[in-house]
Steps between C-alpha positions, in 0.01 A plus 500: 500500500516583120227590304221784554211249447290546830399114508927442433555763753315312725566162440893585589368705771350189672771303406739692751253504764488152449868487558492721817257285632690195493790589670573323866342142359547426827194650646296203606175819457551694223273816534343675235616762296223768403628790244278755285632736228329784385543823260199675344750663247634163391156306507635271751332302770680202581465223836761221539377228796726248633508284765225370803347772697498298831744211643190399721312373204501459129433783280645749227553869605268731330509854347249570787676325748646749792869528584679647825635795319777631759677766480310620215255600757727821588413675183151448657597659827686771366200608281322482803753761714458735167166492468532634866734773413280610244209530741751743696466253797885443529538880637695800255844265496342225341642233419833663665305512842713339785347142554519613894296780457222293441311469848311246347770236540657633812398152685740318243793793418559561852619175514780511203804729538487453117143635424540770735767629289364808370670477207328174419233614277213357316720524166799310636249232626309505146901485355614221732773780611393592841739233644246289653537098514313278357349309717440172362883474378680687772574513863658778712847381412517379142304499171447248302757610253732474759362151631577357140171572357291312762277641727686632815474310805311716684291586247127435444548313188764264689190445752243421280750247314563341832125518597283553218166567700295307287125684489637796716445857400767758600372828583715809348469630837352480797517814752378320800761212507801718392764284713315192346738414219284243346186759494540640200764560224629843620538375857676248365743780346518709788515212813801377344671866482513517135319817503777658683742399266550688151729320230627890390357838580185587320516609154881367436445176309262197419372248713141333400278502757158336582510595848440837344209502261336289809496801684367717229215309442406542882519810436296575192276302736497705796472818287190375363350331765463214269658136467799470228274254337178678474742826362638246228177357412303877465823713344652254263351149447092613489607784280700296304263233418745294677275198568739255614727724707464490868730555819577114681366449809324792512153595572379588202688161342216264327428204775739175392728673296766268677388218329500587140760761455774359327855370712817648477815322637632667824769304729486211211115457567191554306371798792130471478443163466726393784257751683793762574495877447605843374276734732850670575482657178216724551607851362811439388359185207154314672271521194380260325463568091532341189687602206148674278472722842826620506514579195199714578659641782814627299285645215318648762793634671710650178195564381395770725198391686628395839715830542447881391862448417748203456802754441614492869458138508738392169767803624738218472814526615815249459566336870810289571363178575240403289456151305673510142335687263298719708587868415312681713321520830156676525195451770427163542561458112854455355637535120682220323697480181466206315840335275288617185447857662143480602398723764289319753327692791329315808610234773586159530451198801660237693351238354561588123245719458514828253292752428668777263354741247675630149381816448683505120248187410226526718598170637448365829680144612353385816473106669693271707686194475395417907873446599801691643724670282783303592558427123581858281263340238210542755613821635568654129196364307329774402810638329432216288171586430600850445815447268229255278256774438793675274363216225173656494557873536720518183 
């Protein structure tokens, strides 16, 4: 990508994008790809648009159009435990508080050998270190790692492959049916003994986990006395100015949002128009965003306004474990290098979707691509991006 004309820049920019968007011709639905540059310091604003929004009916995906943003989300929740801490409602330890001493969630903990652990902690749950499964890709006996990369078989994403549950919305938990393992995602976890089951002892090594930033956003909730989605909407989106930001199947989610946020391919289908579903992402990646709001929500992040302090959050330290070219491991955010040495803060999601901040350019790089990462191209695109802004910071 030679040359630091902006409109050059961009041109061979879009021209990758392009590229990355092409790959698996094979797709008889090829979703769309929505991706927004910005950096005050360079003058940049830039969109690139590919693709249909929906395989239900014809139509181009728009830089307003909303995306699932997955695991993104747990910068969201994360910000969300902080704030808490801040407000001193986490007790004197903090963020180092047992997750059992937390009488709040007794009704769930009692239940997992794992979260009893007192030396599970709200860090090693923000740090995906506690030792907890995950429990949409593993089962009491194996992870997904160890089941070849596919969900395990007793796993919750192996059930909802087998059964997709087409208009069904999963709970994160429901207390009254706790021996119900289809009641809610958490019962789920803990009817099939995967609660009871750590991969190592807490604090000794890597092991991402859903299962855990679920249960921290029932409890920011039952701290507050407030739903997760009401806490996202008043503490980060509304402040924000985060318009199009909203938590799926939520409450406070704008009536028929089904129908015109944009598909993304899960299990080789286009999810919303075949009417299936991702309520099981909840806290640990349910919101739905679009590329201009999360690039609001990182400058507002780094930026200051969300937190009196982002320090403890970007404390990154190096994990064993982590994808290739991630660095560092902080609260719900992570640190990558890029090949041309760009520093990129923030967090990335199953279905292509990045949302990282360079602090050296004042750059942000957020969007989607709608599709898993099976391909490194779509798991590694916004090194791409972040390598091509070298043109026009010279």
């Amino acid at each position: 990508m030679a040359g630091a004309d902006p409109r050059a820049w961009a041109e061979a920019l879009d021209a990758r994008l392009r590229e990355i968007h092409a790959l698996t011709p094979d797709l008889a639905f090829r979703p769309g790809a929505q991706v927004r540059v910005s950096s005050p310091k360079l003058g940049l604003e830039h969109t690139f648009l590919a693709g249909e929004a929906r395989a239900d009916r014809a139509g181009p995906i728009r830089a307003d159009t909303g995306f699932h943003v997955a695991s993104v989300g747990k910068a969201m929740t994360a910000t969300l435990v902080l704030q808490a801490a801040e407000a001193g409602l986490l007790g004197p330890q903090g963020l180092d508080r047992p997750v059992a001493d937390f009488g709040d969630l007794s009704d769930m903990v009692s239940r997992s050998k794992v979260l009893s652990d007192r030396r599970v902690t709200l860090r090693r749950m923000l740090t995906h270190t506690s030792g907890l499964r995950d429990a949409f890709s593993d089962d009491a006996s194996r992870t997904a790692a160890e089941n070849g990369g596919a969900p395990a078989p007793g796993s919750l994403g192996a059930r909802l492959r087998a059964d997709p549950d087409r208009g069904r919305i999963w709970r994160p938990w429901d207390p009254d049916a706790p021996g119900e393992p289809d009641a809610g995602v958490l019962n789920w976890f803990l009817c099939t003994g995967a609660g009871d089951a750590p991969v190592f002892a807490p604090g000794e090594a890597f092991h991402y986990s859903d299962t855990a930033y679920v249960v921290l956003g029932l409890l920011v909730e039952r701290l507050s006395g407030r739903s997760y989605g009401a806490l996202l909407r008043d503490r980060i989106f509304a402040l924000l100015g985060m318009t199009n930001t909203f938590l799926a199947y939520a409450d406070e989610a704008p009536a028929g949002w089904e129908a015109v946020v944009s598909d993304f391919m899960y299990g080789g289908r286009p999810l919303f128009s075949s009417q299936g579903g991702a309520s099981w992402d909840w806290g640990g990646g349910g919101q739905i965003s679009t590329a201009l709001d999360l690039e609001r929500f990182l400058r507002g992040l780094f930026g200051g306004r969300l937190l009196r302090s982002t320090t403890e959050m970007r404390a990154y330290l190096p994990v064993d474990g982590m994808p290739p070219y991630c660095v560092g491991l902080g609260l719900g955010v992570r640190r990558l290098i890029s090949p041309g040495g760009r520093v990129l803060e923030g967090h990335a999601g199953a279905w292509s979707v990045q949302a990282f901040y360079c602090e050296d350019l004042d750059a942000t790089i957020t969007g989607t691509f709608n599709r898993p990462m099976s391909d490194p191209s779509l798991r590694n695109w916004v090194l791409d991006v972040a390598d091509s802004l070298e043109h026009l910071a010279r």
